[in-house]
C-alpha positions as CSV (number, residue, x, y, z in Angstrom):
1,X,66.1,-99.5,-138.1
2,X,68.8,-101.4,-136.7
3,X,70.0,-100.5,-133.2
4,X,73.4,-102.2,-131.6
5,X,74.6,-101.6,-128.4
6,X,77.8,-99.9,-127.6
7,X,80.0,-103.2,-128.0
8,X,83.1,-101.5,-125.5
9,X,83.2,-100.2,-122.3
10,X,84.4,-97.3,-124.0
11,X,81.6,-97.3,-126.3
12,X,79.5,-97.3,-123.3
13,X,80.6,-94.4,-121.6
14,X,80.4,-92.5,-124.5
15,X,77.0,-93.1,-125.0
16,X,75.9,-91.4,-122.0
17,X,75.8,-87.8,-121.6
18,X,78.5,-86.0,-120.2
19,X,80.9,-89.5,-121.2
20,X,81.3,-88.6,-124.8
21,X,84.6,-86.5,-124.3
22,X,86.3,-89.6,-122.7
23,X,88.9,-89.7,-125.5
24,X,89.5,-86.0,-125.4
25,X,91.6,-86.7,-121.9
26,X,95.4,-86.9,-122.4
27,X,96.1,-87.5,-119.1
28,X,97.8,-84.4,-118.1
29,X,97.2,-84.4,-114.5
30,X,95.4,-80.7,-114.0
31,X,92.2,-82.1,-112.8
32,X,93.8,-84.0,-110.4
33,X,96.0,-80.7,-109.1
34,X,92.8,-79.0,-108.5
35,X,90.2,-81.6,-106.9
36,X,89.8,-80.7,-103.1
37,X,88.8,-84.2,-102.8
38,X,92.5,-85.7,-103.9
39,X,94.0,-83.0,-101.5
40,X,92.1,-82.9,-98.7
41,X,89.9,-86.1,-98.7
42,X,91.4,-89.4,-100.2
43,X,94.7,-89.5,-101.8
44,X,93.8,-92.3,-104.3
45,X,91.2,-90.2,-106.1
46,X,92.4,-89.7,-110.0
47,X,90.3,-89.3,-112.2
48,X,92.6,-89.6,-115.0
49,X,93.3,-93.4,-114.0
50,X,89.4,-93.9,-114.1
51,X,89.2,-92.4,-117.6
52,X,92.5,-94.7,-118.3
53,X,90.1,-97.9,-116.9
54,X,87.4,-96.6,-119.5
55,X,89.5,-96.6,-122.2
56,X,90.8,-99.4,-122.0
57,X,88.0,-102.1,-121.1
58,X,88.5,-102.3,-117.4
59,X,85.2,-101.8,-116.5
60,X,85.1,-103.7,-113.3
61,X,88.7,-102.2,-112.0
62,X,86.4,-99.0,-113.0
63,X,83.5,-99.7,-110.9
64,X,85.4,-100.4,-108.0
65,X,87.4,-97.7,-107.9
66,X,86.8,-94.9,-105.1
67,X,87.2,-91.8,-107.8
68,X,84.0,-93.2,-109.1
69,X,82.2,-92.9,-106.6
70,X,83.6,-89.5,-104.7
71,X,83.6,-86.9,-107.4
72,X,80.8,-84.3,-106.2
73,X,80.9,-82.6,-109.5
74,X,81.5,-79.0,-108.3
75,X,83.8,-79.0,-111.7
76,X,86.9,-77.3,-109.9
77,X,88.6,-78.7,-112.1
78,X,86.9,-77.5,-115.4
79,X,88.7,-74.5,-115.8
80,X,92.1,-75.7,-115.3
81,X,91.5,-78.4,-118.3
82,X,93.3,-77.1,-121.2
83,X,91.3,-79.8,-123.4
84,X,87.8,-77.7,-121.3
85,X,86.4,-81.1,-120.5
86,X,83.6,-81.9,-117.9
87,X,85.8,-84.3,-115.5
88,X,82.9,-84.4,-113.8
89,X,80.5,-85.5,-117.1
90,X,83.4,-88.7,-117.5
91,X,82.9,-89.6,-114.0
92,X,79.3,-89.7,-114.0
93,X,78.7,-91.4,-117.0
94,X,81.1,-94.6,-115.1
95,X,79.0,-94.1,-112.1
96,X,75.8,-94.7,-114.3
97,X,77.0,-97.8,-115.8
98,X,78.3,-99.0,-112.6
99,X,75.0,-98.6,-110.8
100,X,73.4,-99.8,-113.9
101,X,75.6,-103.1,-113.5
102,X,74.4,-103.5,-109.7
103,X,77.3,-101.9,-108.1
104,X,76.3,-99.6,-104.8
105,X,78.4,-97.2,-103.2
106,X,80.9,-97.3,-100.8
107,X,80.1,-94.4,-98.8
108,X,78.3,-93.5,-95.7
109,X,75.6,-91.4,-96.2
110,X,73.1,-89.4,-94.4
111,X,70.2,-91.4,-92.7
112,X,66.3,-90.0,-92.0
113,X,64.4,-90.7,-89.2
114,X,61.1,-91.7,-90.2
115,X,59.2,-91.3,-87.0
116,X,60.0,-87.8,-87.0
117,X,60.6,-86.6,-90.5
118,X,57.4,-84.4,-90.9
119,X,58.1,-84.1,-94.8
120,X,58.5,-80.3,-95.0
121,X,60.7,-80.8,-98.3
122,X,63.4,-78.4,-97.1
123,X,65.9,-81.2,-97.6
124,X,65.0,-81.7,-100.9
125,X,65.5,-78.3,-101.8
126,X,69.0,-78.1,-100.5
127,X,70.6,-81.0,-101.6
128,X,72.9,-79.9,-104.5
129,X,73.2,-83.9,-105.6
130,X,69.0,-84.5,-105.8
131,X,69.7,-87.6,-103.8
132,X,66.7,-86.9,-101.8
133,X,63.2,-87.2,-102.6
134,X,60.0,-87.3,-99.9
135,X,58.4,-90.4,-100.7
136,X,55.2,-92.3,-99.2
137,X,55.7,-95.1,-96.9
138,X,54.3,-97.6,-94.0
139,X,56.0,-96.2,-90.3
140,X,54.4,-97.8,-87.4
141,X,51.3,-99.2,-89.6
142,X,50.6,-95.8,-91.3
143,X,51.0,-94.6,-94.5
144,X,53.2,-91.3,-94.4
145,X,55.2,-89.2,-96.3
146,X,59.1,-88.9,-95.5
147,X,62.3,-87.8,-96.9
148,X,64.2,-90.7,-98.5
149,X,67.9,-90.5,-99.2
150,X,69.3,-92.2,-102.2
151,X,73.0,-93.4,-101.1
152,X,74.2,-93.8,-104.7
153,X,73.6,-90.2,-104.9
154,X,74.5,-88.8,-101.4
155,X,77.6,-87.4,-101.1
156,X,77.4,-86.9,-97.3
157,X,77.9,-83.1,-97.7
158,X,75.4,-82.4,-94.1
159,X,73.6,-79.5,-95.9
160,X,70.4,-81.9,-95.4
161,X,71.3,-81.9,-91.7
162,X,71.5,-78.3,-91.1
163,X,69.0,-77.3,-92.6
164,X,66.0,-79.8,-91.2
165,X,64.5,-78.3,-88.7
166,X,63.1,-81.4,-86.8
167,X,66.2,-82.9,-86.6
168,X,65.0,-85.6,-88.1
169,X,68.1,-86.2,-91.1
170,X,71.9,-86.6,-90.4
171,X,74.6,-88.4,-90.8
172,X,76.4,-90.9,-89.5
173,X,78.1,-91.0,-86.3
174,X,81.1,-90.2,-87.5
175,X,80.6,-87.3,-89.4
176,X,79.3,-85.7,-85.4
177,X,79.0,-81.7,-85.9
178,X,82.3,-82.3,-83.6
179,X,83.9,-83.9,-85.7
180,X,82.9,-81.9,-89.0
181,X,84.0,-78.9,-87.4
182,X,87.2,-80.2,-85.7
183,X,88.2,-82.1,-89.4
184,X,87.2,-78.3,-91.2
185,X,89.7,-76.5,-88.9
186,X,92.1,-79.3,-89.7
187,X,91.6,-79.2,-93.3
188,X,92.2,-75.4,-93.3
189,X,95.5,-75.8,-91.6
190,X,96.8,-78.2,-93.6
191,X,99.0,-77.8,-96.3
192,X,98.1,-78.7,-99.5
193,X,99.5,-82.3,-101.0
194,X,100.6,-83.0,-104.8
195,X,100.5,-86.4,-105.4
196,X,103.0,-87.4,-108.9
197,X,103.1,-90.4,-110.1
């Protein structure tokens, strides 16, 4: 039998699940009207410029881009698509093939404490992303078993965080309960911004 690779970057993202309605995007906009994370988080994110990269060969320009690396999937935006396309599917199926061509994310993500992470799994279990897994590993010369975080997954929600209850997971400094709550309150006063372009 004679197998060929994909020979586009379109091709590409087509071939992995949840990319094969790439060309079913006519770039109306309503996914971006709806994503919490254009409104409230980074004002670049479009997701219809991303599927525009795909299309049309740019697969570094795609790679780079912040969209591919911010959408959480929560699909927000699936019910306002009038084509009923998984956004989130498109999205995902860049990120693969940019981690796939060595490309890391740009976030910060949440960080365990190995010296006290006593593996109770309840991280695991809450992380809607399954960007963490308990793993064995050498700490001071033993073999134990911790939680381990994968930052290409990580979305730095803090559900991790709040829920271990030896403290040992979190997130970065700047992501302080402070400063969560402080930038929630914010978020919920703020009016909402439509970007046009």
């Amino acid at each position: 039998m004679n197998h060929k690779s994909p020979e586009t970057f379109a091709d590409q993202v087509r071939a992995i699940s949840g990319g094969e309605h790439l060309e079913m995007c006519y770039s109306c906009g309503t996914c971006v009207s709806r994503c919490m994370i254009q409104q409230k988080m980074e004002l670049t994110y479009n997701p219809r410029r991303l599927i525009y990269k795909a299309m049309m060969g740019m697969d570094q320009e795609a790679f780079e881009d912040k969209t591919t690396w911010l959408c959480s999937a929560c699909d927000l935006c699936y019910p306002a698509c009038p084509q009923k396309i998984h956004i989130s599917g498109v999205l995902l199926a860049v990120k693969e093939l940019a981690l796939q061509a060595g490309y890391t994310t740009p976030l910060k993500t949440a960080v365990v404490d190995e010296l006290t992470c006593v593996a109770c799994g309840l991280c695991v279990e809450v992380c809607p992303y399954e960007a963490i897994t308990l793993v064995e590993t050498r700490v001071m010369g033993q073999t134990r078993t911790v939680a381990r975080v994968d930052p290409n997954h990580c979305m730095a929600c803090g559900l991790c965080a709040a829920s271990c209850r030896s403290a040992s997971i979190g997130l970065p400094d700047e992501f302080s309960n402070e400063a969560l709550i402080e930038s929630l309150w914010e978020w919920m006063r703020s009016p909402v911004v439509e970007v046009t372009e």
